[in-house]
TORVOKOL-203118 format. One record per residue (C-alpha): y, z, x; residue number from 0. Coordinates in steps of 0.25 Angstrom, whole numbers. Example, Ala and Ser with C-alpha at 12.3 -4.5 7.8 and 13.67 -1.06 7.14 Angstrom:
<sites>
<site <-18, 31, 49>, 0>
<site <-4, 29, 55>, 1>
</sites>
This chain:
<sites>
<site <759, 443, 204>, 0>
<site <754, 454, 197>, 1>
<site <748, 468, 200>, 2>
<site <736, 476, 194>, 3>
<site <733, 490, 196>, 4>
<site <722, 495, 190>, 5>
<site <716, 508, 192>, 6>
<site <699, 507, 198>, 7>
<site <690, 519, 198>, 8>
<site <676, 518, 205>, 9>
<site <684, 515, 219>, 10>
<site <681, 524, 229>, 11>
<site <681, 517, 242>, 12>
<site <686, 505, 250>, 13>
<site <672, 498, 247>, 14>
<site <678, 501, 232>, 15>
<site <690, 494, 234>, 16>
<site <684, 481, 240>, 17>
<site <674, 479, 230>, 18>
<site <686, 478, 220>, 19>
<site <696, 470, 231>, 20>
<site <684, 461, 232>, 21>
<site <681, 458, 217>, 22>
<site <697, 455, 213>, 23>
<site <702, 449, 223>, 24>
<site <696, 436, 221>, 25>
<site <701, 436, 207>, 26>
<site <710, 424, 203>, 27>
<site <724, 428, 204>, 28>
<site <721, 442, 213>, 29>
<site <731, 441, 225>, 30>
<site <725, 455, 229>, 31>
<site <718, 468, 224>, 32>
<site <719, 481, 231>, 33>
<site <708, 491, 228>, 34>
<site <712, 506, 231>, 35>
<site <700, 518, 229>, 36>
<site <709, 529, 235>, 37>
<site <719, 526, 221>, 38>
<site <708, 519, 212>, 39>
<site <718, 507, 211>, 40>
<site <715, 492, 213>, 41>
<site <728, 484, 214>, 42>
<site <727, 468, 210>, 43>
<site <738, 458, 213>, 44>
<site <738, 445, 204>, 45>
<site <743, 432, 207>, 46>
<site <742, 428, 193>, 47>
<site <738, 434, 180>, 48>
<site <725, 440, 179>, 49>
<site <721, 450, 168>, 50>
<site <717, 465, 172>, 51>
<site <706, 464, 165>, 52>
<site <699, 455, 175>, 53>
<site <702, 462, 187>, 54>
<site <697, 475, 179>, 55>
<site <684, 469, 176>, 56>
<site <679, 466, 189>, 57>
<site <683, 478, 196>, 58>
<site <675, 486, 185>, 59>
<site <665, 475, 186>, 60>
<site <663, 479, 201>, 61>
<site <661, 493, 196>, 62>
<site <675, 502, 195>, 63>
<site <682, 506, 183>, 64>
<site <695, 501, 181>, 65>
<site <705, 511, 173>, 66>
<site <716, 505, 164>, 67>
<site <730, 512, 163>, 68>
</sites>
């Protein structure tokens, strides 16, 4: 398994976090996505190898920034 971590601005409610759960989790390969607003982080946990670029662009897509490192 692997582990994504990306940094999400634009979060600032549990309705935030939903919206993001809902458009990546059904994903091919996510096993789970946590979306947290309070610390602007959305967690994603592979079961097989998916780029970063993907699950970036959907959640930008859906209308939040994501920050790179």
């Amino acid at each position: 398994m692997k582990e994504i971590i990306l940094k999400v601005e634009g979060m600032h409610c549990e309705g935030c976090e939903k919206r993001i759960q809902n458009a990546i989790k059904n994903i091919e390969g996510v096993e789970s996505v946590t979306a947290n607003y309070n610390d602007g982080t959305v967690k994603v946990i592979l079961i097989k190898d998916i780029e970063k670029n993907i699950v970036t662009e959907i959640i930008e897509d859906i209308g939040f920034e994501v920050k790179e490192d």
